[in-house]
C-alpha positions, 0 to 999 in steps of 0.5 A: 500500500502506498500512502502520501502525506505532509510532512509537517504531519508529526508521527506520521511515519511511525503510525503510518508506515505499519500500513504501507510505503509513507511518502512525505511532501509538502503540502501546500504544493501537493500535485496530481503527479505526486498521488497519482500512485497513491492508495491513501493521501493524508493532508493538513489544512493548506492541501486542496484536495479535489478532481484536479488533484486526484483524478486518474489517480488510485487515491481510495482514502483520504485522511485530514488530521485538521478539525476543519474540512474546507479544503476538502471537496466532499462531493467530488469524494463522495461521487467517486466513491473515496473515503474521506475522513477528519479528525473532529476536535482533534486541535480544540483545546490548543485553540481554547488554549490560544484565545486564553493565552490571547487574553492573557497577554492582552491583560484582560480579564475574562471573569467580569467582561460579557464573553461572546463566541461564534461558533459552539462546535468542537472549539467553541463549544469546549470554549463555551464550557471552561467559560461557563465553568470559571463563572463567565457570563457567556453568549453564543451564536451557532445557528445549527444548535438549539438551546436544548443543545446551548441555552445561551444561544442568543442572536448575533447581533446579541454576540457582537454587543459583547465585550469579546467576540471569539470566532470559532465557525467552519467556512461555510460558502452555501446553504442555509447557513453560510459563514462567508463574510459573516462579519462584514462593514455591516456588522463590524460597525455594531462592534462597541468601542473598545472591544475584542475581536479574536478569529481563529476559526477560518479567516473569510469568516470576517472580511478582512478588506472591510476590517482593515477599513474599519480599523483605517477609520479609527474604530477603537477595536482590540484585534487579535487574528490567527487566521487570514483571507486569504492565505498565505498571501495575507493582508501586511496592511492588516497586520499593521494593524492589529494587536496580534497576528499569527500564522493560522498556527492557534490549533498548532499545539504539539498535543493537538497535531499528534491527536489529529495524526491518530485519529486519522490513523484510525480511520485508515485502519477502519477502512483497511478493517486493520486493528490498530497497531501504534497509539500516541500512549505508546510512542510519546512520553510524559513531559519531562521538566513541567513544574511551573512556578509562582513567584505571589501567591497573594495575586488575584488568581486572575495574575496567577494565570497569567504568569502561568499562560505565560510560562507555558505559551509566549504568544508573542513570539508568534507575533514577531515571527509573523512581523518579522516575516512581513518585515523581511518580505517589504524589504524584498528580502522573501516572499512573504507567502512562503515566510509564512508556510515555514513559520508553519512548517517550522513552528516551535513545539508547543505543548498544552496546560495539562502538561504542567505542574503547579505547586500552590500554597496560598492559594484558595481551593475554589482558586486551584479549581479555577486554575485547573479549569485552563488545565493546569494541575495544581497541588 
């Protein structure tokens, strides 16, 4: 059996090899020739898998170790009888991960604010429970649910009356409920003075032509953007403006790429009805150094988190890579599209809360409790 894959996928040899022959390439530039003799073809989120890439091939299994399925052309699968697959929450918790962390730099408090999300699926709705959890007053707005499902569920121009507005939607083109251009000039002018804007679902969910005319207008909005219409030849003028820019990498926790690659793993097992063989508990080991410190205990536990995000996910980094890109790429020095798949390919292993360990003396329960809410284990 011969498989494809992207080469940023992490373990992708040692799970998959036990099914067949791995070739690895890059995914962004994936072409008909290099699947063409394929029998499986496993992808990320910058591969465009349709006709054009698998005609005439003998691809019969498609695997996408990404929460999001866009890129994937569902029908042109289905109508040629090959099995598709993704693995479904696979990156939410390093996505929740990011906007905490977000927040965390940005020094604003999430307890007292009036917390909106867009988008209650996997990500948005794990979100929407450590929020809720942590005693935040929270408003959701995913029209495919209910309130038997949410019972926050509000409007969205409810959602866009909050002081932040977290964007977690799949890009929807047609049907019932597009998400295309979902926030457009219209509906970022509802947006009040001083609030919080943070996408990183899909980045044509917001159009990033009509942002950037806001926020040329002066529009006191704080703005936080992982994700870009379109990539990766993004907008450098909108990323001037904004508070943090990243390189689409917020789902792009070590822990979360290793669960996509299993998942999908399992899948192709499911469809050669071939019993597994490898599991991440068997191939990763625990984290090594993971005890974190607090310097006060007599913070607000609110200070606490943010010394511990800190430790454990400097964002900021990730913004001056982005910028630094953008910089290098003005200069004529690179071109900034491939700047920013390489600070994808080569992103820094970034590893989740619940990986670390915090010893904690003067804290309260209820704050310990509050504290292992992010995932942090606290004793």
């Amino acid at each position: 059996m011969k498989i494809v894959a992207d080469e940023n996928i992490p373990l992708v040899g040692e799970f998959f090899s036990r099914l067949g022959e791995v070739t690895c390439l890059p995914g962004r530039t994936l072409a008909a020739a290099d699947v063409r003799d394929a029998d499986a073809l496993i992808v990320r989120s910058v591969t465009r898998v349709n006709e054009s890439l698998l005609a005439g091939s003998k691809v019969k299994f498609v695997g996408t170790c990404t929460i999001g399925v866009d890129h994937l052309d569902q029908r042109y699968l289905d109508a040629n009888h090959i099995r598709w697959s993704s693995a479904p929450g696979c990156n939410a918790n390093s996505v929740v991960e990011f906007v905490y962390a977000a927040l965390a730099h940005l020094n604003i408090n999430w307890l007292p604010v009036q917390f909106g999300i867009i988008g209650c699926g996997n990500v948005g709705g794990l979100l929407y429970k450590r929020l809720k959890a942590q005693g935040v007053n929270v408003r959701c707005y995913d029209p495919n649910l209910s309130l038997a499902h949410n019972p926050d569920l509000v409007s969205l121009d409810d959602v866009l009356a909050c002081d932040v507005i977290s964007m977690h939607t799949p890009l929807v083109v047609d049907g019932p409920h597009p998400s295309f251009h979902l926030l457009g000039h219209k509906e970022l002018a509802r947006l009040k003075p001083g609030a919080v804007l943070i996408n990183a679902g899909r980045g044509a969910v917001i159009d990033n032509q009509a942002l950037l005319d806001v926020l040329n207008a002066g529009a006191d909005l704080r703005v936080v953007l992982d994700v870009w219409e379109p990539e990766p030849d993004i907008s450098l003028e909108l990323l001037d403006k904004v508070l943090l820019g990243s390189p689409h990498i917020a789902g792009y926790s070590y822990d979360g790429k290793l669960n996509g690659t299993e998942i999908v793993y399992r899948a192709l097992c499911n469809h050669l009805d071939t019993p597994p063989q490898a599991s991440l508990a068997a191939l990763v080991p625990s984290l090594a150094h993971n005890q974190l410190r607090v310097d006060d205990e007599n913070q607000t536990v609110f200070d606490i988190a943010r010394s511990l995000i800190k430790q454990v996910y400097d964002i900021v980094a990730d913004d001056a890579r982005l910028r630094e890109t953008a910089r290098s790429a003005l200069a004529g020095e690179i071109k900034f599209g491939e700047g920013f798949d390489n600070l994808r390919k080569h992103y820094p292993k970034r590893r989740e809360f619940h990986n670390y360990q915090v010893h904690l003396e003067a804290v309260s329960d209820a704050d310990k409790q509050w504290l292992q809410v992010l995932g942090f284990r606290c004793v």
